[in-house]
N, C-alpha and C positions, 0 to 999 in steps of 0.2 A: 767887639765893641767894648767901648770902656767906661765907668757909671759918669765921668764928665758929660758926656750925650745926654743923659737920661738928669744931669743936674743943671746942664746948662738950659734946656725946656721947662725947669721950673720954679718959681718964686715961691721959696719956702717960706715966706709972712705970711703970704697967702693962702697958703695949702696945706694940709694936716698929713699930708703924704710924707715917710719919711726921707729922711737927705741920706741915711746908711751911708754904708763903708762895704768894702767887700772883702769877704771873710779869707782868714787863712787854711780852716778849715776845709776838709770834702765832705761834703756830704751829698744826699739825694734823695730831697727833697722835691716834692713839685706844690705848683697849687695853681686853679684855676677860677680867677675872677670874671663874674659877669658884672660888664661895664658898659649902662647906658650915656652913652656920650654924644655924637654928632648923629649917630647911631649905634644901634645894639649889637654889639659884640662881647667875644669871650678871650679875655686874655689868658694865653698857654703859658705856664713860666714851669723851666726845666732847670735844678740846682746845677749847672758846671762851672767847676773851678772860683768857687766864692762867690757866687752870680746869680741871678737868675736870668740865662739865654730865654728870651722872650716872643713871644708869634699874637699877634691879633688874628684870633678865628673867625671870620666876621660871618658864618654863620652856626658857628658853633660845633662841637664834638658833636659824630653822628656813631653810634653803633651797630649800623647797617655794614655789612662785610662787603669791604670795597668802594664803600662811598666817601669821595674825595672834598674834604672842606680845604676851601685856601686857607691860608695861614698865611699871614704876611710878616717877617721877620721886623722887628721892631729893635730900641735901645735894648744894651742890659738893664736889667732891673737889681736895687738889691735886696739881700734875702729878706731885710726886716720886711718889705713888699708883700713878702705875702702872708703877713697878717690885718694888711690895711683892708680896714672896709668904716667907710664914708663916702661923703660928696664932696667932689671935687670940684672949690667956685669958677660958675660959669664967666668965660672970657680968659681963665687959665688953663695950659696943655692940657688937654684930654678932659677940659669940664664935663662933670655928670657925675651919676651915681657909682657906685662899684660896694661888690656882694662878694665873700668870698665861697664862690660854688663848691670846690671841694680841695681836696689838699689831700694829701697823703709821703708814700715814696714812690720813686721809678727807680729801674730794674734794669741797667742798658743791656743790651743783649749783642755780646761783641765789643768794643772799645768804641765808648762814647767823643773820645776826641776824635780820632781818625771818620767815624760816622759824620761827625757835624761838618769836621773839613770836606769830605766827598761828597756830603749833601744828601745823606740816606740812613737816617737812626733808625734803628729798630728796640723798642723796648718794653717793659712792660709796668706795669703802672696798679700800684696800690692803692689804692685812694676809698673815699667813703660812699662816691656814685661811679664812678669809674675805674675797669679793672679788666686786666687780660695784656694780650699783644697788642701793640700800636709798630705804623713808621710816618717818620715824617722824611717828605722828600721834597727835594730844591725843584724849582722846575726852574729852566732853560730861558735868562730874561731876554726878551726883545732890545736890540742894542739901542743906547740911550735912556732904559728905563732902569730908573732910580733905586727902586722898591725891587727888597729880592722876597719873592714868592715860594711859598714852599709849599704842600699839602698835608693835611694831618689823615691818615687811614688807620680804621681800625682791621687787626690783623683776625681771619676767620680762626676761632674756638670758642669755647664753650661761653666766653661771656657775651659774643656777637649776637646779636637781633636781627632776625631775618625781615627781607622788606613788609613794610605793612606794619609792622610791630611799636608798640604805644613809642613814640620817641622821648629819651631821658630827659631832653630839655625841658620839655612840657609836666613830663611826668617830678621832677623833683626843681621847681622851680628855686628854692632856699637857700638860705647860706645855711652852709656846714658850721657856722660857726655861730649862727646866731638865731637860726630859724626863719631870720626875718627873710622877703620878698626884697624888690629892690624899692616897690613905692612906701615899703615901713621904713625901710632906709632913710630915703631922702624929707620923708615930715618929721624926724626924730632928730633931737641934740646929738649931737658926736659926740663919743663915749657912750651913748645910754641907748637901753633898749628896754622896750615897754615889756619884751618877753625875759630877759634877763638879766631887765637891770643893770647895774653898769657893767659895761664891757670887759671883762678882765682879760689880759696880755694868754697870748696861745700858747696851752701848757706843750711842752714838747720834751724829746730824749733827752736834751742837751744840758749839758748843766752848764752851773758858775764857769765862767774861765778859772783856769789852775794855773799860775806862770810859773817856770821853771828858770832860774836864772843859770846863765851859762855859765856856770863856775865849775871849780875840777871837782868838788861836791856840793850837788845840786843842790841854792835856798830855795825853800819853796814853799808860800804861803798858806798852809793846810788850815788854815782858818776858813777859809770859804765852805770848806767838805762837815757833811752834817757827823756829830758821835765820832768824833778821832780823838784818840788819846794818847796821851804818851807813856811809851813801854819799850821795855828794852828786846833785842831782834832776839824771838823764841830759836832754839834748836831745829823743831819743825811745826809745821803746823795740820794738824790730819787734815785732807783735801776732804771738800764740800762734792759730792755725789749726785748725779740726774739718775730721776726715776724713770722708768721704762712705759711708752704710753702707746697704745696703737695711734695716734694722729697729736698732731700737733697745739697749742692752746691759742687760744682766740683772745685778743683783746690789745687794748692799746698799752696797757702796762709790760705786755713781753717783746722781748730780742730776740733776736734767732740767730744762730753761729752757726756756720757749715760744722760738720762732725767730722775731729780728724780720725786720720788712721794712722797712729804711733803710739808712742810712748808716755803717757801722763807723767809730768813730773812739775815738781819746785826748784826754783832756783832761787836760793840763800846766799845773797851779796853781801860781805861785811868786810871791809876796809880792804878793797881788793883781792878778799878771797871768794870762790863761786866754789856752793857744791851747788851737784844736781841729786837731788832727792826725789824715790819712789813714792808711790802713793799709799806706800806701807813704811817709809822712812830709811829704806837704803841709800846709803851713799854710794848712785853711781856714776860720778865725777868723770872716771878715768876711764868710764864705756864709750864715750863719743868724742876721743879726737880733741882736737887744741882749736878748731877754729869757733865753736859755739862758745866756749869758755872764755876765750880773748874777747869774742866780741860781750857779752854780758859784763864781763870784769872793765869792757870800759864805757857802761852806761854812767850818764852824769850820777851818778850818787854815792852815798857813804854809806847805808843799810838799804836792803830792801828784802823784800821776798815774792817774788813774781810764780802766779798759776801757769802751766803753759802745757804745751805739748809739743816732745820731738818728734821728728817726723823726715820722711824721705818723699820730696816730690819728683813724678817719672816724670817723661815728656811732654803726659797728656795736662801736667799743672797740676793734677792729683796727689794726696799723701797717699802711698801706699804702703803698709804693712808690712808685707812680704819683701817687698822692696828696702825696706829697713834692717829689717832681719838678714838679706844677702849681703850688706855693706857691714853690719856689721861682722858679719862670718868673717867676711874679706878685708877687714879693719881698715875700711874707709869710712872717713869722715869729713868727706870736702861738698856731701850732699844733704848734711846736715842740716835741718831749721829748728828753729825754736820760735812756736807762735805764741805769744804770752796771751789771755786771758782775761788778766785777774790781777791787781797790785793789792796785796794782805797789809804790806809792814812799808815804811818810809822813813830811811831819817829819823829814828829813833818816836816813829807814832805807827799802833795801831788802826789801820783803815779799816779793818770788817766789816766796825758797823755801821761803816756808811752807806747809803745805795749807791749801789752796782753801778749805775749809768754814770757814779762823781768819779768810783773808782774807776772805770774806765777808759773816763775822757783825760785823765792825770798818765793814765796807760800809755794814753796812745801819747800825748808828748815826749815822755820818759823815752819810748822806744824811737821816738819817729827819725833819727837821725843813725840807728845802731846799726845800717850794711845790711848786707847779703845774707847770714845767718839769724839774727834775732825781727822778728815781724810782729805786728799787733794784730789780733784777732778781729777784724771789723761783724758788724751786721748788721742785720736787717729790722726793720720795725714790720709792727704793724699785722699781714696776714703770714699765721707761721705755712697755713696750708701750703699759698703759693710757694712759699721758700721751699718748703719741703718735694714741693710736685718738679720744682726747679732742680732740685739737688736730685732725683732719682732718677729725673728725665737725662740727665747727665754721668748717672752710674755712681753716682760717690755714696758714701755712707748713710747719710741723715744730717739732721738737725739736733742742736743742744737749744732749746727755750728758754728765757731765763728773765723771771721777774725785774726790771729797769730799777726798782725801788726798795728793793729788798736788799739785808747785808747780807755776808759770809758767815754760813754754818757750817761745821764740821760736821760730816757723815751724810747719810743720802736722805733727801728730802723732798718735799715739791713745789721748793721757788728754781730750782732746774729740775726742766721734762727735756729728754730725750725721746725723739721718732726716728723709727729706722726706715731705709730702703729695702733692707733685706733681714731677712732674720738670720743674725751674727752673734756670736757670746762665747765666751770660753767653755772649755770644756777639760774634764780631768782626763788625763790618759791608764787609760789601766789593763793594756798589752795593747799587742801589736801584732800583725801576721807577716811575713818574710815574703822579701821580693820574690818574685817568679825570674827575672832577669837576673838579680847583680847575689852573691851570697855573701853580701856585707852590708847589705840595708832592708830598709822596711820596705813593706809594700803595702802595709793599710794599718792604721791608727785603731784600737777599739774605745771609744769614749763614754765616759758616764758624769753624770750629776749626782751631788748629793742631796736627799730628800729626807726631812725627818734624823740626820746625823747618820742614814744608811747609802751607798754607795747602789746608784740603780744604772742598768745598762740601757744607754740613748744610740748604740747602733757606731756603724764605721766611718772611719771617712779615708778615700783613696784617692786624691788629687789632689795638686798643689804643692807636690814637694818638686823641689830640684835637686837633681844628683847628688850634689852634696849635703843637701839639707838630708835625704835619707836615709844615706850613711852617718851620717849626725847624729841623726834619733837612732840608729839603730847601735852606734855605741852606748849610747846614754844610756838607753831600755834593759841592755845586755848586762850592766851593772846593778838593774833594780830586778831584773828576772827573779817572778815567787813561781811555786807550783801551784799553788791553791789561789782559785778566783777571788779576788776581792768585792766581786760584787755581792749586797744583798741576799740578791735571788740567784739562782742559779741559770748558767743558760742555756739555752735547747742546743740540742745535734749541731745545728747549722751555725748558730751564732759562733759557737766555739769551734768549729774546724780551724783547725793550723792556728790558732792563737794561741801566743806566748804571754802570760800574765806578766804584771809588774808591779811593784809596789805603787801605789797612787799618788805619786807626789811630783808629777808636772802635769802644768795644765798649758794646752792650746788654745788659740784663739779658731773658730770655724767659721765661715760662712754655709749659710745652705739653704736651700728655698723653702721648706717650711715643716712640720712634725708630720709625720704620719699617724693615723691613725689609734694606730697603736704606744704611740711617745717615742718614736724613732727617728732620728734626721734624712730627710731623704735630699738626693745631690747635695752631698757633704763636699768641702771644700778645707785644707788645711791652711792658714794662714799665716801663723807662727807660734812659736815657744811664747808665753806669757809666763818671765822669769819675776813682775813686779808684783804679780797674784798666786800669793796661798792657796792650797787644793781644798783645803779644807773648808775656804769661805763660796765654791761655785756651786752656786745652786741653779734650779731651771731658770731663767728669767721670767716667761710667762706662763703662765700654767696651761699644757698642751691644748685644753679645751676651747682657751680661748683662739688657739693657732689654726688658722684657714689651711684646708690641704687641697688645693688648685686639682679640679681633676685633669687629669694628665692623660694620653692613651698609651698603654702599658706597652712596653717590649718584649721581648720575648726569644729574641735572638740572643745566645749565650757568647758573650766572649772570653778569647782564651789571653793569656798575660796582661788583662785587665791592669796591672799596675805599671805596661810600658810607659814611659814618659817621653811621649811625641813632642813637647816642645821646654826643652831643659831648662831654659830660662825661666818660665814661668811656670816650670813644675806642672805642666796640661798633660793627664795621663790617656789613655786609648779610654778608661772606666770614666773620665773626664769629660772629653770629648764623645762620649754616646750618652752622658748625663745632658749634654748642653742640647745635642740633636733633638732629645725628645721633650727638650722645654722649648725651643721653637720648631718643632713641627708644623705645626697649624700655619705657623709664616712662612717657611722655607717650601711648603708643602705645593704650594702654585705653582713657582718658578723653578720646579725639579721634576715633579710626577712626571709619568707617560710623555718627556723628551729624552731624545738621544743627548746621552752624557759622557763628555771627557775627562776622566778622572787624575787628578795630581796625588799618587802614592808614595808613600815616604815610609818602608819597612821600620827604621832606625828611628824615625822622626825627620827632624827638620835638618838636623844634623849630618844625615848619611843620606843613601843613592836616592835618588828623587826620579818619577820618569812620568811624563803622560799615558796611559790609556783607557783606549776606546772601544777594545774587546776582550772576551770571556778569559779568564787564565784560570791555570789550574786549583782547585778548589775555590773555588767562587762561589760563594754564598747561594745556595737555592732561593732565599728570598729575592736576589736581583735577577730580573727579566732579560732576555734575549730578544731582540727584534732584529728582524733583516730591513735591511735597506733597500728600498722595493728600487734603486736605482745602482745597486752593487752588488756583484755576485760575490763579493768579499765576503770574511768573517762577519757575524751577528754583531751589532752594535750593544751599548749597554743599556738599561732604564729599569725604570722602579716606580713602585704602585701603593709601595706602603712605607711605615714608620719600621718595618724590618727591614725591609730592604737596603735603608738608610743604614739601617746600625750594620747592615751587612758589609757595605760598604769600609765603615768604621773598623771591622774586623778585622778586614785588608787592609788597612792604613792610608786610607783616602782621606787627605788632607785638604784639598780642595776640589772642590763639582764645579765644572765649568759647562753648563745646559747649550743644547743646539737655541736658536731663536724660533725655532717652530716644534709643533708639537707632532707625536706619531701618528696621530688623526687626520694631519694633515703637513703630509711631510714638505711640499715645493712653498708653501703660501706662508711665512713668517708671520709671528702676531707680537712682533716685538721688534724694536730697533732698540741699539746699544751704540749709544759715542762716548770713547773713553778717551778724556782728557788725562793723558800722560803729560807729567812733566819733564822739560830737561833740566839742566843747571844753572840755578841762578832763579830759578822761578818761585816765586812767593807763595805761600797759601791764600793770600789776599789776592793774587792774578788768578789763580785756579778757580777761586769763587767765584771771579769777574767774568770769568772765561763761560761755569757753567751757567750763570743767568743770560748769558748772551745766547750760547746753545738753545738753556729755553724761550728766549725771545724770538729766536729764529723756528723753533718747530713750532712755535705757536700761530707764528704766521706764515706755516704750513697748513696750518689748520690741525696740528696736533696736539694732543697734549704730555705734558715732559715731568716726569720724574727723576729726583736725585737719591743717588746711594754715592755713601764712601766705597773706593775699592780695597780699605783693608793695605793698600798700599804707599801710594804715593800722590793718587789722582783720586781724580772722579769718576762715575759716570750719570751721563745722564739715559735718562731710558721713556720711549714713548712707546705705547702698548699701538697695536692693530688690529684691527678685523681682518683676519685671514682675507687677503684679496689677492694685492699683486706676489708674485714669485719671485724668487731670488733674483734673478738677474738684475729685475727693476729695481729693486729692493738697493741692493748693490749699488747702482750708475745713480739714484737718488743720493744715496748716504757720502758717495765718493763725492759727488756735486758741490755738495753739501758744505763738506769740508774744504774741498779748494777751496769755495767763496767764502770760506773764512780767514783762508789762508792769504787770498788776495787782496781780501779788503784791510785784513793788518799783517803783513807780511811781516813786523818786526815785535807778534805777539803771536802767532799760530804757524802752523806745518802741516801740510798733512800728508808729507812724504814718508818713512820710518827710517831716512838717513839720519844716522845719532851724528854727524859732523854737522848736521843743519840743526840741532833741535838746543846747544848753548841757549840759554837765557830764552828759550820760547815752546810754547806749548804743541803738540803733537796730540791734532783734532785723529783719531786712530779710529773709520771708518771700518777698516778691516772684520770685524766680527762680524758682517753685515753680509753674510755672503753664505752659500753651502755647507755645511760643514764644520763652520767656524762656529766658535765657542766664545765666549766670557764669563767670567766667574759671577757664580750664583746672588745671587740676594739672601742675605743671611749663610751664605758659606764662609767658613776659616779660612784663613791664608797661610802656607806653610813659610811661614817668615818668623822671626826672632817676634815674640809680646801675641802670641796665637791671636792677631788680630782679626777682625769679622767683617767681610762687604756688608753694611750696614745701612737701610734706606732711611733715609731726615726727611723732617717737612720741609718745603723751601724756606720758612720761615727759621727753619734752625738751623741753617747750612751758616755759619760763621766761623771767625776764632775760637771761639771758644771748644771748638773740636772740627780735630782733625785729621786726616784720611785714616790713618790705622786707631784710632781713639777707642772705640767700643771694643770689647775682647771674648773672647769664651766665658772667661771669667765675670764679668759687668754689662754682658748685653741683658742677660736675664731680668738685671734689676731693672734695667732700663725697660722694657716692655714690660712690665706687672707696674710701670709707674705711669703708663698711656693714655688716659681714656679712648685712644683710637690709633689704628693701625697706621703710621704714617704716609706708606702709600693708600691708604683707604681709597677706594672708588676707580684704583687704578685697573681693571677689566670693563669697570661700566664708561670711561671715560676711552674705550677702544673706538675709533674710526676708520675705516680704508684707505687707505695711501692714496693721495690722489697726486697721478705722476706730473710734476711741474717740475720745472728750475729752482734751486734755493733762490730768493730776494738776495741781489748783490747789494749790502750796505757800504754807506761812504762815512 
């Protein structure tokens, strides 16, 4: 719809409503008016594409999980709309009162265009009375009716009201904007209010417009921006530093920027020269390649000096670190970005001291036309929690906070708070211990911090290199080789075995899940060389006291070549991969115990002989169990009872667990069905998703209930738990059913044959696991594939674009669960039922 609808219904003599325009900007915003008019409704207005896309709630937002208010799709509206609150005279469009109830941002979850075309948003919503997951859904018109209807649901989590609970309509009748009710409204002059006096216009992020004129160097009216002065463009300027917080800051004055993972630098533009400058003032120009430089060099301007951060983004859309650090090994530079920040200098005027939010929005013009390589930093207002629960929920780094109205200081301060997802921070390297495998690289980093100007030991870290990267470090280390330990204190028997000291003068970036005890890192993680940070300035970040150490249940199974590196690419070593084991235990721990297991071992890693098995081989861990197969006189099958057994497993090079569907308690009666939507070629991740909500529609009106996980590979699966009842065969001739009638009702979108000359361009419903014997890969197991990717279980509400099938990793599941409030399959054993044997529903 286009704002002519929404201007042609109204007589602006009349109406104090505004006539607006619609904006060139994005933004996402929302805000919701209660409007007594013919009757009492709530207008929904959702910021897209310059607009506000519009719904009449006619009973209002309900916070009750699952409960469906129509929403009737109405004009756009524009943005000035959602600061109106008056009366609007009766006898014109929509006479009556209107209040503005709340306002805030939304959150789309997925691509909000493609959502509003298919008629199924999902998103989440900031606001001053409302907050959490929402979807709004199209429903299905009756031919010839007019009106398209849609429903507004709120999505079940932590901000949902169970039924019975006080309702928010009742409970916060006011405007957010004014206090008043809607009957203060309608006896009071427009403009005025008895509680705050005249109305003043609604402060928000957004500043002055900035216009840039399209010339080969950009004019540009800086007079609008508060404190700009004119000065000539510095050499550099010391970058302004976020302080380290355990949670994020509250308030309407802060931003929130996803936290990347690269390179901090400046870029200094002056008369078509570009360096790129460290956050300590190195020039390094010539470290990334010609396509970031060309593109910068032809932003509209004559001077500048732009904040930013280079960055390598994988597949998943994430910067990754390590992933930077290979390209550059490998002196590519065609994966380059540069997200800017921050505009310092312009055209011969200092910006600093202007607030952030003038210098940002001058930002986002400057950049908004500069390609592939140079991007602007957007974000978020309002709550940094949710931002932050968003970003961990997701596995990325954290959040950078940052005061809207504050200028640019040099050095670290606290108008920028950084929160993390994980505890991450450099660290100084001061020896190393030698591979067990190669005798030309490392096999574990020793790291320390400086405390007091003395050098103290923070413990190992053996994971995360790739081949080359350890042969890397292990030339480098080989040149700084001391005999005498640089640390402090000295260190006991164990710390020092086979450790080669080094002079202390590079430092690492690490991940790892949190201090021990004693101030040591436990599951350390190497991430890279940090060549833009001095050794001399890393200190602890937080003081270990205040660091949580998650209890964990110990191991105790010894591995030998601890430093092999099972998947090269991502540097995931054997010591790696039984670090990750025993941070999801407790999850993995269901869907592995006390079943028969086929196990994917990979001696070499992912790289060499790979093979299934199902029986004992020679030196097999004593923690892993033997059980017979009360219907085979064959070899002992394999299973496990504990957190050793697993690592025992690990020992042997078991890179994926593939569980029977039933347990050894009860071997013929499955308590688990698995349908794995493989795809063929040509098939979208947007069909795959389509594919699995239909699966769950279909077991639902089995009368089961359906769970999703990523398979770590290509697909899906979906999974419905059991009450051990019916036995395999049935089990079987159900799940096969199942799938033809999926296959028959859309023969030119599903399969369920495993001929690959039929499966071009359509899904392969793969019933097969559903039988004797057969296997699928675990919940929470690796996959021995290229990016150690993890079958990972989503809520249903999280199964989008936004991640997809190999997404979560060895390396970034962890974050993702310590950022949960709840297990995503939660309740998946108490939601078991009996199979009750019928025919699938044939859908038309």
């Amino acid at each position: 719809m286009a704002l002519e609808t929404y201007r042609q219904k109204r007589n602006f003599n009349e109406t104090s409503e505004p006539k607006g325009r619609q904006s060139r900007k994005r933004g996402s915003s929302f805000v919701i008016q209660k409007h007594d008019a013919t009757r009492l409704h709530y207008d929904f207005r959702l910021e897209i594409n310059g607009v506000f896309k519009s719904w009449a709630v006619t009973r209002g937002p309900s916070l009750n999980t699952g409960e469906k208010r129509l929403a009737v799709h109405v004009e756009d509206h524009p943005l000035e709309y959602g600061d109106f609150e008056g009366t609007i005279p009766k006898g014109e469009y929509g006479g009556g009162t209107v209040i503005v109830w709340d306002r805030g941002a939304w959150i789309p979850i997925g691509d909000a265009d493609k959502g509003y075309a298919k008629g199924h948003m999902e998103f989440e919503l900031v606001g001053e009375k409302l907050q959490g997951r929402w979807h709004l859904v199209r429903i299905q018109g009756k031919p010839g009716e007019k009106r398209e209807n849609w429903l507004l649901i709120k999505a079940d989590d932590e901000f949902a009201r169970p039924a019975g609970a006080e309702d928010i309509l009742e409970e916060r009748p006011e405007s957010v904007k004014t206090g008043r009710d809607l009957r203060e409204v309608a006896s009071e002059a427009p403009g005025w209010s008895s509680k705050t006096g005249r109305i003043p216009k609604r402060k928000t992020a957004k500043p002055k417009a900035v216009v840039i004129e399209e010339t080969e160097a950009a004019s540009v009216d800086l007079t609008t921006l508060k404190a700009v002065k004119k000065q000539r463009l510095p050499e550099f300027v010391e970058p302004m530093l976020a302080t380290l917080a355990p949670a994020a800051p509250a308030g309407e004055r802060w931003l929130h920027e996803i936290k990347f993972d690269g390179y901090r630098l400046q870029a200094r533009i002056e008369a078509g020269r570009v360096k790129l400058l460290t956050r300590s003032g190195l020039d390094w120009t010539a470290k990334f390649g010609k396509e970031v430089i060309a593109a910068l060099r032809d932003l509209p301007v004559g001077t500048a000096i732009l904040d930013g951060e280079l960055v390598v983004e994988t597949d998943t859309g994430a910067s990754d670190f390590s992933a930077l650090q290979a390209d550059l090994s490998e002196g590519r530079s065609d994966r380059f970005s540069f997200y800017a920040f921050d505009l310092l200098h312009l055209d011969g005027y200092d910006l600093r001291a202007s607030p952030l939010i003038e210098r940002k929005a001058l930002l986002e013009q400057l950049v908004a036309e500069a390609g592939a390589h140079i991007h602007y930093s957007g974000h978020f207002v309002e709550s940094g929690a949710m931002v932050l629960r968003h970003a961990c929920r997701l596995s990325l780094e954290g959040i950078v906070s940052k005061l809207s109205d504050a200028p640019y200081r040099s050095g670290r301060n606290k108008s920028w708070i950084k929160s993390k997802c994980s505890a991450r921070q450099e660290f100084v390297v001061a020896g190393y211990v030698p591979s067990t495998t190669s005798r030309s690289a490392i096999g574990s980093l020793v790291m320390g911090v400086y405390e007091g100007g003395a050098l103290q030991h923070v413990g190992r870290v053996g994971t995360g290199f790739t081949a080359s990267v350890a042969q890397d470090l292990f030339n480098k280390l080989e040149r700084l080789r001391e005999a005498a330990s640089p640390f402090a204190e000295p260190l006991t028997a164990d710390q020092s075995r086979q450790v080669r000291f080094v002079r202390p003068e590079l430092v690492a970036e690490v991940e790892f899940r949190a201090w021990t005890a004693d101030g040591h890192l436990r599951h350390a993680s190497f991430r890279g060389l940090r060549e833009d940070k001095p050794a001399g300035e890393i200190v602890r970040e937080a003081p270990k006291t205040k660091m949580k150490t998650p209890a964990l249940q110990k191991r105790t199974v010894k591995l030998t070549h601890g430093d092999r590196v099972y998947w090269p690419d991502s540097g995931v070593t054997k010591e790696g991969l039984a670090d990750y084991y025993a941070e999801v235990w407790r999850h993995i721990a269901p869907y592995i115990v006390h079943r028969p297991l086929s196990l994917l071992r990979c001696p070499s890693g992912i790289t060499g002989e790979q093979f299934f098995q199902k029986h004992a081989w020679k030196g097999i861990n004593s923690e892993v169990v033997l059980v017979q197969d009360p219907k085979s006189a064959s070899e002992p099958l394999i299973t496990i009872e504990s957190l050793d057994g697993l690592i025992g497993l690990v020992q042997s090079a078991t890179l994926e667990i593939h569980p029977w569907g039933s347990t050894i308690a009860d071997w013929e009666r499955p308590d688990m069905i698995v349908m794995d939507l493989d795809p063929g070629e040509g098939v979208t991740w947007d069909q795959i998703i389509e594919a699995a909500q239909e699966v769950r529609q279909r077991l639902n009106d089995a009368g089961l209930a359906a769970f999703v996980k990523t398979s770590g590979g290509k697909g899906l699966h979906v999974v419905a738990p059991l009450k051990p009842h019916a036995e395999w065969p049935a089990i079987k001739d159900f799940t096969k059913a199942f799938a033809d009638s999926m296959a028959a009702d859309a023969p030119d979108r599903f399969v369920s044959t495993i001929t690959k000359s039929k499966r071009q361009g359509k899904i392969l419903v793969d019933y097969l696991r559903n039988q004797r014997g057969q296997t699928a890969v675990a919940a929470y197991s690796t996959r021995a594939r290229p990016g150690a990717a993890v079958s990972t279980p989503l809520t249903w509400d999280e199964l989008g674009p936004a991640i997809g099938p190999a997404y979560f990793t060895v390396e970034t599941l962890p974050t993702r669960l310590t950022s949960l409030s709840a297990d995503p399959w939660e309740g998946f054993r108490a939601a078991a039922v009996p199979l009750k044997i019928r025919k699938p529903v044939r859908r038309k």
